[in-house]
PAZABA-40807 format. One record per residue (C-alpha): x, y, z. Coordinates in pm, 1 decimal. Last residue first. Example, Ala and Ser with C-alpha at 12.3 -4.5 7.8 and 13.67 -1.06 7.14 Angstrom:
REM PAZABA-40807
         X         Y         Z
    1367.0    -106.0     714.0
    1230.0    -450.0     780.0
END
This chain:
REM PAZABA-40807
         X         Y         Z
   -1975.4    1803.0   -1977.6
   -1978.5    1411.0   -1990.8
   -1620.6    1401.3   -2060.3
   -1600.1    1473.6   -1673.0
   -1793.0    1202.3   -1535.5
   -1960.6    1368.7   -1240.6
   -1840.1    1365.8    -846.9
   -2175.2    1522.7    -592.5
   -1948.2    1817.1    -360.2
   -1774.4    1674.4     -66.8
   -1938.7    1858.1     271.8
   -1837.7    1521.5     446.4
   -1499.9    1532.0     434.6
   -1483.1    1868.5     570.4
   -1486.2    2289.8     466.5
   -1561.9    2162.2     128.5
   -1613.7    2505.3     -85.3
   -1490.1    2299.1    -383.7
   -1213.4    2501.4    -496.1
   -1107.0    2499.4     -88.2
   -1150.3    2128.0    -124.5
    -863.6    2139.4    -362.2
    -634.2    2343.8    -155.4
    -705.4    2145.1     146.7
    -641.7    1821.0     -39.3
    -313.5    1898.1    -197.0
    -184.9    2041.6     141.6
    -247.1    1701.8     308.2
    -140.2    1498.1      42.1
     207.1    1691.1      32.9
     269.3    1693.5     379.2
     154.2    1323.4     359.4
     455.9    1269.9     118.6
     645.9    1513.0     324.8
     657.9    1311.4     616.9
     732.2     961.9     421.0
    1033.0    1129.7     261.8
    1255.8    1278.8     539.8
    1390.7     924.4     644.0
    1544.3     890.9     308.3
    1424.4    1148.7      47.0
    1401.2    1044.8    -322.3
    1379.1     681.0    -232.9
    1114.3     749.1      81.6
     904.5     958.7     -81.8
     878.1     711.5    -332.7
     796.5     452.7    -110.7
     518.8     681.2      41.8
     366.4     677.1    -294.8
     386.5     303.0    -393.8
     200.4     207.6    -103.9
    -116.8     429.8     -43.0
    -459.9     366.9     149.2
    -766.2     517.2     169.8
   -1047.5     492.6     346.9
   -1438.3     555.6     364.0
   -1454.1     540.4     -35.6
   -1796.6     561.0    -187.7
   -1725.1     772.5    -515.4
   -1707.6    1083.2    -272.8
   -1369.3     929.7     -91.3
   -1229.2     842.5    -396.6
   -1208.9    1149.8    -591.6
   -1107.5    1270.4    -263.7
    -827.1    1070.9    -238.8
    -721.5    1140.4    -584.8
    -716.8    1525.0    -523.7
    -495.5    1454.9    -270.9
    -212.2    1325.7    -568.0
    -104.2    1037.1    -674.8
    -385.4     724.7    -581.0
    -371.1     426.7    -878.0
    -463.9     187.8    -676.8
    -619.4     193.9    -321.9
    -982.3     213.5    -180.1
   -1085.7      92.9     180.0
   -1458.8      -1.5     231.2
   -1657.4      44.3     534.5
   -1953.2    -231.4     538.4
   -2253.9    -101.5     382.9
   -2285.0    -349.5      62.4
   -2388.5    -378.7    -284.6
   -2413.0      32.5    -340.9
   -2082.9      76.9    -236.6
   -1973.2    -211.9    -454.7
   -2088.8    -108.7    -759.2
   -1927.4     266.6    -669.4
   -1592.2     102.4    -641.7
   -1587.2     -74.6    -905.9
   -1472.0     193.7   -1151.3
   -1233.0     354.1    -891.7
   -1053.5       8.5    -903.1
    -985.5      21.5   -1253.7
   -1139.7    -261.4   -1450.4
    -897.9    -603.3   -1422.6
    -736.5    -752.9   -1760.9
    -348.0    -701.7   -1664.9
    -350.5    -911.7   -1358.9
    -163.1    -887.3   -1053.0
      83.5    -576.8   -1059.1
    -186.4    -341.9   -1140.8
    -228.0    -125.4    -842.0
    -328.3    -428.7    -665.6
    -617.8    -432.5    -788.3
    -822.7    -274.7    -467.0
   -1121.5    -242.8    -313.9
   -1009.2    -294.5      51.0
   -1356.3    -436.5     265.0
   -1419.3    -398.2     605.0
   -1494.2    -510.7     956.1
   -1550.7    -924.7     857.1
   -1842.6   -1079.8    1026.7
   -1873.3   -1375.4     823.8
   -2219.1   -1272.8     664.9
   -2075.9    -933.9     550.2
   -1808.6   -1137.6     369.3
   -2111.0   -1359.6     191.1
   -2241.5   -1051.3     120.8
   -1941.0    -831.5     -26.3
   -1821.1   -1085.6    -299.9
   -2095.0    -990.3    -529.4
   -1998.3    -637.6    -596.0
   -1685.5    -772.1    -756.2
   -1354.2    -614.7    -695.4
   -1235.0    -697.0    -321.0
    -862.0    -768.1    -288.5
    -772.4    -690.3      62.9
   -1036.4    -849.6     328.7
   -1058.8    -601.0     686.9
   -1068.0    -800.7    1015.9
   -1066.6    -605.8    1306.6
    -961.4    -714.4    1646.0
   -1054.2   -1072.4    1771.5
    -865.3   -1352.5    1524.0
    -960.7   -1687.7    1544.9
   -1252.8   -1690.1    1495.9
   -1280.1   -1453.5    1215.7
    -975.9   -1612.5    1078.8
   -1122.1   -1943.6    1087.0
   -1424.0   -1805.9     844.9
   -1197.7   -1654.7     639.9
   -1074.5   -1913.7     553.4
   -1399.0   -2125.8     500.3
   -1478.7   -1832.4     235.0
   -1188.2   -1965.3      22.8
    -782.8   -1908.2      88.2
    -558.5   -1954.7    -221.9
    -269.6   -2149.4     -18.6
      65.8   -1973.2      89.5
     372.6   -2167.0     248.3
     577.4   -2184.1     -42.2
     489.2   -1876.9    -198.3
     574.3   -1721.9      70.3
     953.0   -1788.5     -43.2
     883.6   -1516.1    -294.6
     739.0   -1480.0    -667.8
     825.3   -1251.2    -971.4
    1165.2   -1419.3   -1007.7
    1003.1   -1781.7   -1067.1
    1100.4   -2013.2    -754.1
    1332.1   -2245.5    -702.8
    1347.8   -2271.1    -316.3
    1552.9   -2237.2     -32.1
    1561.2   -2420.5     255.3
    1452.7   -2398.2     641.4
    1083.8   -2210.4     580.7
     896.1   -2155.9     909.4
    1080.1   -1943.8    1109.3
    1238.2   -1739.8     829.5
     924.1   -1650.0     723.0
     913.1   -1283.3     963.7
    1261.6   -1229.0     814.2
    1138.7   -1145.1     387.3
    1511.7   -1104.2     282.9
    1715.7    -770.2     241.8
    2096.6    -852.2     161.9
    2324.0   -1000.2     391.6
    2607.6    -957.9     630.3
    2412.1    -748.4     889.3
    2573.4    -399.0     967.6
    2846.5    -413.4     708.0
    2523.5    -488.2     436.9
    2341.8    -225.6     615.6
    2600.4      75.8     545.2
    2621.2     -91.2     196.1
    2261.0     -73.6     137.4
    2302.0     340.9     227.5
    2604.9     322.9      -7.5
    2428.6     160.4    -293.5
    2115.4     370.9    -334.7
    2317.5     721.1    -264.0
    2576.3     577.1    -574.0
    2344.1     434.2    -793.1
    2512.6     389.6   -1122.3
    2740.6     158.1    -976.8
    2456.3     -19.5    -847.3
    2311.5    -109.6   -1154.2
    2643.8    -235.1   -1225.0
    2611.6    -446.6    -885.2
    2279.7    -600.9   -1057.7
    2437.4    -782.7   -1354.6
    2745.4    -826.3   -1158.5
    2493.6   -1066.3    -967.9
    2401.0    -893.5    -602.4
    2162.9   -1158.0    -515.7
    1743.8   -1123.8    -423.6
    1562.3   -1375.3    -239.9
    1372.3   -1390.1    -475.1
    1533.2   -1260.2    -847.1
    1592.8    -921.7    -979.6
    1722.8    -939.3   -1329.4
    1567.8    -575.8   -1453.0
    1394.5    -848.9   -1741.1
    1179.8   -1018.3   -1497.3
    1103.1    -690.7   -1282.3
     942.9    -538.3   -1633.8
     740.3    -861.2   -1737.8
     568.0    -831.6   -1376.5
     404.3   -1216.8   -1434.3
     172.2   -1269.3   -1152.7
     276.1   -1499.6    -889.8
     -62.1   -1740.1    -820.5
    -330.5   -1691.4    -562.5
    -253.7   -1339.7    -540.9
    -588.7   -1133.4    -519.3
    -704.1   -1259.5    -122.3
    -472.5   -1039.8     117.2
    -590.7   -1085.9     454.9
    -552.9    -769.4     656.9
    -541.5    -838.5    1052.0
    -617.4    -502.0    1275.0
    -426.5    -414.1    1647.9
    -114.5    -509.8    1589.2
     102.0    -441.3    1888.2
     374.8    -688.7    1893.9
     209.7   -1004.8    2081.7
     -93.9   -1006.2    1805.6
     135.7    -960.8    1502.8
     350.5   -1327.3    1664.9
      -1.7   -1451.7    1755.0
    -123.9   -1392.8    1420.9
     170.8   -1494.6    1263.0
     171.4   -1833.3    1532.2
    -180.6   -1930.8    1425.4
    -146.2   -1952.8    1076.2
     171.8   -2195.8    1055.9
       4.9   -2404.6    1284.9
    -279.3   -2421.1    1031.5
     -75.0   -2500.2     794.9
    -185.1   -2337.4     419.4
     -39.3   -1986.8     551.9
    -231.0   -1699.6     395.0
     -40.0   -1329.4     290.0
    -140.7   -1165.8     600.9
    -140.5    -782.2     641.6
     -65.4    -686.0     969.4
    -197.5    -296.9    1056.4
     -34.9    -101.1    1350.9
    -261.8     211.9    1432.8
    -204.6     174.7    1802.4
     171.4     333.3    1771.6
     414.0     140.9    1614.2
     792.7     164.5    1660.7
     914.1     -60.0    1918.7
     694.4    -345.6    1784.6
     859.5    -358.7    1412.5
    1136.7    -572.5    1505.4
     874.1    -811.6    1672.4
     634.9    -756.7    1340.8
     953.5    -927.3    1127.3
    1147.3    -668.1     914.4
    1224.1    -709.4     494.6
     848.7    -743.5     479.0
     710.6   -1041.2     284.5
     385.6   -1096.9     569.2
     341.1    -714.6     516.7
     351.8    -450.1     732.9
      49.0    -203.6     751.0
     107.4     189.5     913.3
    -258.1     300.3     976.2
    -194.5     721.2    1027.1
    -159.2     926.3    1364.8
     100.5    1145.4    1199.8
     369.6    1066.2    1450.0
     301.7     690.8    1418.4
     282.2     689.2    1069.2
     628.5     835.6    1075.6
     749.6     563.4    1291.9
     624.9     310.2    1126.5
     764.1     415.4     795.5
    1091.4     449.2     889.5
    1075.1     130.4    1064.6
     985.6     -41.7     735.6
    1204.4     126.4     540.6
    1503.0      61.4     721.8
    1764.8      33.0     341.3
    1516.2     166.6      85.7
    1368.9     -35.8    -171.8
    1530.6    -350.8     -75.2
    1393.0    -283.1     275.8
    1025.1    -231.4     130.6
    1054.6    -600.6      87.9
     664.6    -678.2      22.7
     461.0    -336.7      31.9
     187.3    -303.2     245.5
     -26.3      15.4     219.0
      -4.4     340.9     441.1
    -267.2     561.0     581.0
    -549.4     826.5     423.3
    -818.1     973.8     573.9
    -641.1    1249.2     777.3
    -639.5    1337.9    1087.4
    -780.4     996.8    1210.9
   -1057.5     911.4    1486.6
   -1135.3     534.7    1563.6
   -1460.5     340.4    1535.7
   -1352.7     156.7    1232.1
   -1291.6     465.5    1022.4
   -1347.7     832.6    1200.7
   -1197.8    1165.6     949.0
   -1062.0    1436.4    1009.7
    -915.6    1716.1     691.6
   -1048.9    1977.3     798.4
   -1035.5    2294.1     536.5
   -1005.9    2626.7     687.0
   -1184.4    2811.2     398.0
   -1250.1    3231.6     414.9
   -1597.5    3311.7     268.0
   -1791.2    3101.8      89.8
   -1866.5    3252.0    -239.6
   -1742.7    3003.9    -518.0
   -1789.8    2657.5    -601.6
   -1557.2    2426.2    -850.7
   -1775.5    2135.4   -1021.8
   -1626.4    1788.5    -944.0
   -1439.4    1554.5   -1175.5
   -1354.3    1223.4   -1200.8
   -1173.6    1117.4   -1591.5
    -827.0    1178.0   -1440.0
    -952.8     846.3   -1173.4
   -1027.1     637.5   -1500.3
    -693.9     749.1   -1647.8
    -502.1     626.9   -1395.2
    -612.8     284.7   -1273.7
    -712.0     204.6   -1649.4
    -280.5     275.9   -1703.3
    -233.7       2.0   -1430.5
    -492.2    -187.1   -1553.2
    -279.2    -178.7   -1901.2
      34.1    -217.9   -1759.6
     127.2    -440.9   -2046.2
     148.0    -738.6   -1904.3
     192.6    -713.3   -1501.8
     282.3    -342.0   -1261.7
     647.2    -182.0   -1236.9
     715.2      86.6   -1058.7
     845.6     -74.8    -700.8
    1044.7    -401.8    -864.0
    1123.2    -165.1   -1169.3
    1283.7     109.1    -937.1
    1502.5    -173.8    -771.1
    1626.1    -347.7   -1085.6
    1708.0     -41.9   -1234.5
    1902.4      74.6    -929.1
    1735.1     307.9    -739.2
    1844.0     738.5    -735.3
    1726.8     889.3   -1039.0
    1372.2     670.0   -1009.0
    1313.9     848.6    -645.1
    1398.3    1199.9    -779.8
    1144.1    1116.2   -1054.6
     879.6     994.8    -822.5
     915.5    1249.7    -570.9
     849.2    1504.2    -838.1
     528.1    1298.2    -922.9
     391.5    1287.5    -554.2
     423.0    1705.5    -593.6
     584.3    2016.0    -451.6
     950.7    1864.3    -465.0
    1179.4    2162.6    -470.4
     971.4    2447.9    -307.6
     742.4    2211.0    -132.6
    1098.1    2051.4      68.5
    1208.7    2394.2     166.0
    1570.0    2317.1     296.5
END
């Protein structure tokens, strides 16, 4: 089967993906806090970044590699935690690993992963990410980064923008709560589901239980009444300050890149610490409903600092990336994308998502007479013209 003949685009991916979750599933991955109105910013601001097409040079073999934090990529793009990617498809997380692996991308697995980093080691390559959602015990602390440490992760990513559960109106009302339970609520979503529901029932025989976030299950021993837009984590996490980070710096001795980064200020006293990198990023949305687009910060912060900076939110397409790349981007990073690739798909998905990506920015950069990353024409505003 031709893959680009049926599903060319992110956004085809998308729909097949939302034919085929529950409600309570799709809303859970789609969904972002209030009235989505950072997560519509996220959009429109990158739609409104434009470059001027150039003509005359010749035949256009576009490459695509790119070196970020001393290492070479083929591509300058990798994959974003998501919290319980197992609920959204049954595996994901080793799916995903192992296709990052074969394209030589970042794979990052999240502290509220549906797989712990031990299950995780026999499929990462050296481009294992651990994103750290931050322990208040210390003890706590320095077994996840020796647990990530022992199974192959290679770079720590401490997630600073949640230090309270955002809302998500949208998950609240599909009736998913943490951990989640099949209520008849949810099992007539199901119904309705059919490739969703037999591919969680395949696990379900497999395991006797639903999805749950595995890598806490050492440290938490009861359950806990939580709102449905927060986890167990919640539990163990504090708000970390700069004294954090500080202890992670010392305590951690690969790279150390800080997710959450909007104001051009914060980059300083981060530079002072010794962290490798900054992730601009609003979460995509799903934090707090009166943020700025990330693209719109990004140049701010490019200009207050020269660590490398990471840029997600609001990426569909390869001509996203590179929107992103020449506003001051050296990285970029995708979550909800390669999670629809993986609904609509299975296994299949995650490859053809960068497939897609990959085609998307040669053909663009051909428009631009890029032959590389670096040849990028000058962005403009493009009501401006």
């Amino acid at each position: 089967m031709d893959l680009h003949a049926t599903y060319p685009g992110l956004m085809d991916l998308k729909w097949r993906a939302h034919k085929r979750l529950p409600g309570f599933v799709w809303e859970y991955l789609d969904s972002g806090t209030g009235v989505e109105a950072t997560k519509a910013r996220n959009r429109a601001a990158l739609d409104r970044i434009g470059f001027m097409p150039s003509i005359l040079h010749g035949a256009m073999d576009a490459d695509l590699s790119h070196r970020f934090l001393g290492q070479d990529y083929p591509t300058p793009f990798g994959m974003a935690p998501i919290g319980m990617s197992g609920l959204i498809w049954p595996g994901a997380e080793a799916i995903l690993a192992k296709a990052a692996g074969q394209a030589q991308l970042p794979y990052t697995l999240s502290t509220v992963a549906s797989r712990t980093p031990e299950e995780l080691a026999p499929h990462i390559k050296d481009n294992a990410w651990f994103q750290l959602y931050p322990p208040r015990d210390e003890d706590i602390r320095r077994d996840l980064l020796r647990r990530a440490r022992t199974a192959g992760f290679t770079t720590l990513v401490l997630t600073v923008d949640i230090p309270v559960a955002s809302r998500r109106e949208r998950q609240t009302r599909s009736g998913l709560t943490q951990p989640p339970r099949l209520t008849p609520r949810l099992l007539a979503q199901v119904a309705m589901r059919p490739a969703w529901g037999l591919a969680m029932a395949r696990q379900l025989w497999r395991e006797r239980e639903m999805p749950r976030m595995r890598t806490l299950d050492k440290y938490i021993k009861t359950s806990a009444n939580l709102p449905p837009t927060a986890h167990l984590g919640y539990i163990l996490r504090t708000s970390p300050d700069l004294d954090y980070v500080r202890w992670l710096r010392d305590n951690w001795d690969g790279p150390l890149i800080i997710k959450g980064v909007m104001r051009p200020g914060d980059a300083e006293p981060l530079e002072q610490i010794g962290v490798d990198a900054l992730w601009v990023s609003n979460h995509a949305g799903r934090q707090f409903d009166g943020a700025p687009a990330t693209i719109e910060v990004l140049p701010v912060i490019r200009a207050a600092t020269k660590l490398p900076l990471i840029f997600d939110s609001g990426i569909e397409s390869g001509l996203d990336i590179l929107r992103a790349l020449a506003m001051g981007a050296d990285f970029i990073m995708l979550g909800r994308a390669f999670h629809f690739g993986l609904a609509a798909l299975g296994a299949a998905g995650p490859a053809h998502v960068i497939d897609i990506l990959k085609q998307d920015m040669a053909a663009n950069m051909g428009q631009m007479g890029a032959h590389d990353l670096q040849s990028l024409p000058e962005p403009f505003a493009l009501e401006t013209l």
